[in-house]
C-alpha positions as CSV (number, residue, x, y, z in Angstrom):
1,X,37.8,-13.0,-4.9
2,X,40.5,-13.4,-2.4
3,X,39.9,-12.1,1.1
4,X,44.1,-11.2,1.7
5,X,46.6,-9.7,0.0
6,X,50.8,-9.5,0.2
7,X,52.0,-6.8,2.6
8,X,55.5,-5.7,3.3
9,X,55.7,-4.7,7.1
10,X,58.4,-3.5,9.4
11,X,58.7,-7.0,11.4
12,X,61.5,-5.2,13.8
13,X,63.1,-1.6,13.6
14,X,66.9,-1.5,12.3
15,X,68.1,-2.9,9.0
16,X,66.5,-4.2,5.5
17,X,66.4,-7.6,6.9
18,X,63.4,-6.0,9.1
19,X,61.2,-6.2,6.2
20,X,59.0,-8.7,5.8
21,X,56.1,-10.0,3.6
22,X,53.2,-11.2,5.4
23,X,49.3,-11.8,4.2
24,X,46.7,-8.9,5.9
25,X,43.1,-8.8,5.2
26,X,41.9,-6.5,2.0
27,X,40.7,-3.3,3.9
28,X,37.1,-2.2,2.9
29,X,37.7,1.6,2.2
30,X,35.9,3.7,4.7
31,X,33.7,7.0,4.9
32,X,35.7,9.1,2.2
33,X,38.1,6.3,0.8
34,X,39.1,4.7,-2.3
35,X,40.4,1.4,-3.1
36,X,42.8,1.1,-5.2
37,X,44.7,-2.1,-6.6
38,X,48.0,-1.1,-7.1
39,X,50.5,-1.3,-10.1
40,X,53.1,0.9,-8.9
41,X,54.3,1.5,-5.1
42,X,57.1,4.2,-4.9
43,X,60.1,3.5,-2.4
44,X,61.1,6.6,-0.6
45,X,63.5,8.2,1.9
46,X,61.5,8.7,4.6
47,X,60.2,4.9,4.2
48,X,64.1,4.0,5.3
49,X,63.5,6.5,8.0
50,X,60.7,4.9,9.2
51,X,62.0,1.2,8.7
52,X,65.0,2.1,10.8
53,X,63.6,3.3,13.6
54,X,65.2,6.5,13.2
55,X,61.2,8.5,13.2
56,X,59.9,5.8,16.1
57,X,59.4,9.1,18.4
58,X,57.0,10.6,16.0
59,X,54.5,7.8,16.0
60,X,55.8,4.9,13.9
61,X,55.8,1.1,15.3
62,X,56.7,-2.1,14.4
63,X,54.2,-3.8,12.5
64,X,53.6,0.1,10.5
65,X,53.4,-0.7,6.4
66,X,55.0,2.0,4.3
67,X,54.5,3.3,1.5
68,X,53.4,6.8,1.0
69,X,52.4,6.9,-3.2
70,X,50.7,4.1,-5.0
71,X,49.1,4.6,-8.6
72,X,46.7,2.1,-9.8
73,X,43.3,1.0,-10.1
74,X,40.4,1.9,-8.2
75,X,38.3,-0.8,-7.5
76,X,35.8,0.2,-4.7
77,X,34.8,3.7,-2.9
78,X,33.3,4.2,0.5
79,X,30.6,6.2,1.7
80,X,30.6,10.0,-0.1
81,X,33.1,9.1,-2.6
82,X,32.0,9.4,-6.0
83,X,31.0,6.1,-7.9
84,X,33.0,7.3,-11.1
85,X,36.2,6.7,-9.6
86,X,35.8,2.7,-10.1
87,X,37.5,1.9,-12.8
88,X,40.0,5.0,-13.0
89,X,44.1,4.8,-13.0
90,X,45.0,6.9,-10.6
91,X,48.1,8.3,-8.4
92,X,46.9,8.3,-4.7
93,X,48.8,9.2,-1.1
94,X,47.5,6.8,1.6
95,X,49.2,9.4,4.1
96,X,52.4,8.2,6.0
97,X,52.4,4.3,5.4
98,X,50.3,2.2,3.9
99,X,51.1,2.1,0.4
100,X,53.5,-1.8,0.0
101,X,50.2,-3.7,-0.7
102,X,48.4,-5.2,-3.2
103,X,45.6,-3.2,-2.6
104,X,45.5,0.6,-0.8
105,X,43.2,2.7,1.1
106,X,43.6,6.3,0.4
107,X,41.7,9.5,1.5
108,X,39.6,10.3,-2.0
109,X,41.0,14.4,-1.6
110,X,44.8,13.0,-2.0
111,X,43.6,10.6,-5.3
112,X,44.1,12.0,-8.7
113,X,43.8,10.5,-12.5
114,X,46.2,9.8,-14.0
115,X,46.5,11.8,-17.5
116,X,46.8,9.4,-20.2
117,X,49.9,8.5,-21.7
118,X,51.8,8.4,-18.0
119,X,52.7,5.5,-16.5
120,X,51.9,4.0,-12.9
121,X,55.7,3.8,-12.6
122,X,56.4,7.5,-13.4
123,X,53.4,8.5,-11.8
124,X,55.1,7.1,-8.9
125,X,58.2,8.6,-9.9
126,X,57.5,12.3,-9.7
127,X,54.3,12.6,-7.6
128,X,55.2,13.2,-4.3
129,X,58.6,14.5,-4.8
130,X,57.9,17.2,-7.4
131,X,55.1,18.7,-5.1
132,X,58.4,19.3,-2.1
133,X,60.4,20.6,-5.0
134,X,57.7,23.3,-6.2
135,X,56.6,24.5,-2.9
136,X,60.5,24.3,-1.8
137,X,61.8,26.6,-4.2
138,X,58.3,28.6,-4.0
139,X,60.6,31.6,-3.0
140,X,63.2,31.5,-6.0
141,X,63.6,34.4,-8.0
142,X,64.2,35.2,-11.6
143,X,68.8,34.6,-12.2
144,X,69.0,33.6,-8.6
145,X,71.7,31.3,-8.0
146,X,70.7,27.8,-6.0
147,X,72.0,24.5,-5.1
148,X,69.8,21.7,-4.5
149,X,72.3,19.3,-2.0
150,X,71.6,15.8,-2.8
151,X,70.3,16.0,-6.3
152,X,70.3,12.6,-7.0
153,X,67.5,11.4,-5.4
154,X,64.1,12.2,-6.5
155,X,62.9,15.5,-5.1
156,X,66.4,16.8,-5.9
157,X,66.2,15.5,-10.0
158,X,62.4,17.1,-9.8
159,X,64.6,20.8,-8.0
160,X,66.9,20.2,-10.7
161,X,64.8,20.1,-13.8
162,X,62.1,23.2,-12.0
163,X,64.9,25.4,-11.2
164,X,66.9,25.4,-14.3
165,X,63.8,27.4,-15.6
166,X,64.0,30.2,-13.9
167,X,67.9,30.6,-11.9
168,X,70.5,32.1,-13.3
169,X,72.6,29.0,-12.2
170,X,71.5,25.4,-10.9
171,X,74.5,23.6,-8.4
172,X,74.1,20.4,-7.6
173,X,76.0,18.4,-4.9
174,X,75.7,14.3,-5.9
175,X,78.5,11.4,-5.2
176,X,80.1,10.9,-9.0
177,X,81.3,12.4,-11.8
178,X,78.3,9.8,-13.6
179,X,75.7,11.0,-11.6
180,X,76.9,14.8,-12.0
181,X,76.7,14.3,-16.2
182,X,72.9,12.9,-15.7
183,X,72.1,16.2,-13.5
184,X,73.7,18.1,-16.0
185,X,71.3,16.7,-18.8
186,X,68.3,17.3,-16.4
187,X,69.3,21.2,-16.1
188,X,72.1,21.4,-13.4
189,X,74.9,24.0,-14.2
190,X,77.3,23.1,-11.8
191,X,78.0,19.7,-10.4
192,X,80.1,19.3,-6.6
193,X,81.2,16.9,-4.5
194,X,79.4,16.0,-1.4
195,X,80.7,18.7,0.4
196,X,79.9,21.2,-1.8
197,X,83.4,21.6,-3.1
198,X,84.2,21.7,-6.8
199,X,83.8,25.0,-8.2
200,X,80.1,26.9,-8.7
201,X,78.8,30.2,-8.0
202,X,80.5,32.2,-4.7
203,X,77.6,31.9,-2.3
204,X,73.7,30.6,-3.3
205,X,70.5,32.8,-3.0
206,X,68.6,29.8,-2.6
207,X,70.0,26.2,-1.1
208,X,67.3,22.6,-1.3
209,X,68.4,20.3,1.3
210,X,67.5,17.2,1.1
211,X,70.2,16.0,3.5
212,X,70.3,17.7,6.8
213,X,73.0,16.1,8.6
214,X,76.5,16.7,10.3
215,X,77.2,19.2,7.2
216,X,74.4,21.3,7.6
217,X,76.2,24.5,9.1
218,X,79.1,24.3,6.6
219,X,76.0,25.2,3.5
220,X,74.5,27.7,5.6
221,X,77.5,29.7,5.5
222,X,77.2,29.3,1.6
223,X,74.4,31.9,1.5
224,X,74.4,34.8,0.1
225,X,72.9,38.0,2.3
226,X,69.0,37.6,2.2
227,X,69.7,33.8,1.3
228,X,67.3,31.3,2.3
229,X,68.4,27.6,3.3
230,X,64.9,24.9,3.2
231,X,65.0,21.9,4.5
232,X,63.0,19.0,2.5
233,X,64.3,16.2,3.6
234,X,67.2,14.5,6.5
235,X,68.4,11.5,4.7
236,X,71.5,12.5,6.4
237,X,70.4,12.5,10.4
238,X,69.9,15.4,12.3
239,X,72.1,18.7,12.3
240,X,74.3,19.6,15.0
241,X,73.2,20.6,18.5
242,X,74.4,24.2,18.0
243,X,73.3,24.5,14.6
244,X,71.3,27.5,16.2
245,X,74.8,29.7,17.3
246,X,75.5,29.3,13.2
247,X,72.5,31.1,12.5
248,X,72.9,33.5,15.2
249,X,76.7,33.8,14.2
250,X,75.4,35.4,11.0
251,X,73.1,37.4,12.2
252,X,73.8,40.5,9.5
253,X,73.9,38.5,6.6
254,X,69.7,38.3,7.4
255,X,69.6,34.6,6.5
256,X,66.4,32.4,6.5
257,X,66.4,28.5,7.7
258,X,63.5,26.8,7.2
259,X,61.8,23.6,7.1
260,X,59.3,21.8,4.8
261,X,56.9,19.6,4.6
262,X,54.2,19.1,2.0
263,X,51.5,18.5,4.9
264,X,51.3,22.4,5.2
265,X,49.8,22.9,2.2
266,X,46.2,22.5,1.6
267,X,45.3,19.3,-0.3
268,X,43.5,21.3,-2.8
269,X,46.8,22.9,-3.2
270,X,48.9,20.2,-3.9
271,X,46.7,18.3,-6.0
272,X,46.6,21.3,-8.0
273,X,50.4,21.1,-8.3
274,X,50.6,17.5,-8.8
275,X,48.0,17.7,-11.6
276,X,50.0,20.1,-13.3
277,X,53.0,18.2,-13.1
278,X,51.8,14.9,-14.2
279,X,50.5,16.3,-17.1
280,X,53.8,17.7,-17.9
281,X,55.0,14.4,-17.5
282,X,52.7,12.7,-20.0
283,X,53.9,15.5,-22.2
284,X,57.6,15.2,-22.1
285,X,58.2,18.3,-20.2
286,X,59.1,16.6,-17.4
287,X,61.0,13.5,-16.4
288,X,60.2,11.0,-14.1
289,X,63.6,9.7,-13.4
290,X,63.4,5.4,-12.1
291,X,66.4,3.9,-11.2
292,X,64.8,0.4,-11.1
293,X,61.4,-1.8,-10.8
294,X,61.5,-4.3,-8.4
295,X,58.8,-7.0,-7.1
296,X,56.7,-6.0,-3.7
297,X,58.4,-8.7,-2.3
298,X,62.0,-7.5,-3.0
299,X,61.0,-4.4,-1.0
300,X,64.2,-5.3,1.8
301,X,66.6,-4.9,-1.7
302,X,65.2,-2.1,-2.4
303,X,65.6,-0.9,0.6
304,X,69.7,-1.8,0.9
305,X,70.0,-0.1,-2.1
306,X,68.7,3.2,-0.8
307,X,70.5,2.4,2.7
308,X,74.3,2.5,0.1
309,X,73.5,5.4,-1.7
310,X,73.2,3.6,-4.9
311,X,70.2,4.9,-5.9
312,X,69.6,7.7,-9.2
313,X,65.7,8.6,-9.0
314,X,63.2,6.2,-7.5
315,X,63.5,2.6,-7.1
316,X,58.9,1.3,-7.6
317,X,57.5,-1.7,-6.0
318,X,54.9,-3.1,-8.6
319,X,53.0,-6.2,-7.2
320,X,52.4,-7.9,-10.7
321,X,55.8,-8.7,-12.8
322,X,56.7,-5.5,-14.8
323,X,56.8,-5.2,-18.4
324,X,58.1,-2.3,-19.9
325,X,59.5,1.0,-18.4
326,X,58.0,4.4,-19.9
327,X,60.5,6.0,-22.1
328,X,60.1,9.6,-19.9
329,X,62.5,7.3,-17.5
């Protein structure tokens, strides 16, 4: 058995073209790990983050592997883990990087099995990002109206397809009339333009950001009185410096702003979620939404493509050559 895998790490902080594929030793999982040899690696927003240097004041280095959602194999467990994992198909989190390998260390609390009939791809698909959607739009009501701003990637398809079963009307903001029909089909009532514009309900109860950005005072003021504006997500960069006097300036409409992150739930919480969810998925009640499959080494492509917007759902890594997509896709 070899004694090195593939890696994809961030050689130098900036564009795709930073990316590179290098061999690293197979990790022996620790006190509480899980191998696992992956088939699917999901390619997220906050991985571009990260690659461009954009998060470096939080932590992140050159050299740092992304990757925050594998799903595979487990193939060896470390002191306190359960033997019975060996041998499972699971979805795993190895935390905030990790995860573009050919084999993963995660924590055993933040691996589950994968139910049968669900792909690694869709695993990878949904995991993560409908776990921000649920505990996002924990507060929704019963006919409340919401938009989820930047629907198309995929913690806004997994908003989409959660909150069309409860509001009383689901807006969506995306970049094409294309993109708007596919929301449509996954629950959305209302499609707009980038800047919100294009019809939809007067002002929101709820608004899912996945964007942040420039824009981000112009949706506040979309609120109804009592509305609540959560922020999952800044693919778009970081608000305005006087974001604060917009709140302030609407003082007596008793608006909430808030962040999220999935790290503030419990694990025992999540998983519970995400169980749920994947299950659903195996089931048909739930789509796991992949724009494309790409090799581990094609991870800078992938990359570009999320970098120019071109992306509809999740773009996977898979390490061995990919077969045949799962028809919840």
């Amino acid at each position: 058995m070899s004694t090195t895998m593939k890696a994809v790490e961030i050689r130098s902080f900036g564009d795709p073209d930073g990316l590179a594929v290098v061999d690293v030793p197979v990790p022996a999982p620790g006190r509480g790990q899980v191998l696992i040899t992956t088939e699917a690696i999901g390619v997220s927003g906050a991985d571009t983050l990260i690659r461009s240097g954009a998060l470096a004041a939080y932590g992140f280095t050159e050299g740092h592997i992304p990757g925050g959602e594998v799903a595979g194999t487990v193939t060896a467990v470390g002191e306190d883990v359960d033997s019975a994992w060996v041998g499972q198909r699971v979805w795993a989190s190895p935390g905030t990087g990790g995860g573009y390998v050919e084999q993963a260390l995660a924590p055993a609390g933040e691996v589950l099995a994968l139910p049968a009939g669900l792909s690694a791809v869709d695993a990878v698909a949904l995991g993560s990002s409908g776990v921000v959607a649920h505990f996002g739009l924990s507060t929704l009501e019963s006919g409340d109206a919401v938009l989820v701003r930047g629907a198309s990637g995929s913690i806004g398809i997994m908003a989409v397809q959660l909150a069309s079963r409860i509001a009383g009307a689901v807006a969506v903001t995306t970049s094409s009339a294309e993109r708007g029909d596919r929301l449509r089909d996954l629950g959305a009532t209302h499609v707009l333009d980038r800047s919100g514009e294009g019809g939809g309900p007067d002002g929101y109860d709820l608004i899912l950001d996945v964007v942040a950005g420039a824009d981000l005072p112009s949706f506040l003021r979309r609120l109804n009185p009592n509305g609540r504006l959560v922020v999952v997500g800044a693919v778009g960069g970081q608000p305005p410096a006087d974001f604060g006097t917009e709140i302030m300036a609407a003082f007596r409409k008793s608006l909430s702003f808030a962040t999220f992150s999935a790290d503030t739930v419990p694990a025992a919480e999540r998983a519970s979620v995400r169980a749920a969810q994947l299950t659903a998925a195996a089931n048909g009640e739930l789509r796991a939404v992949v724009h494309d499959v790409l090799p581990l080494a094609q991870a800078a492509s992938a990359h570009r493509r999320m970098d120019a917007g071109e992306v509809f759902g999740r773009i996977v890594l898979t390490p061995q050559p990919h077969r045949a997509r799962s028809t919840a896709s």
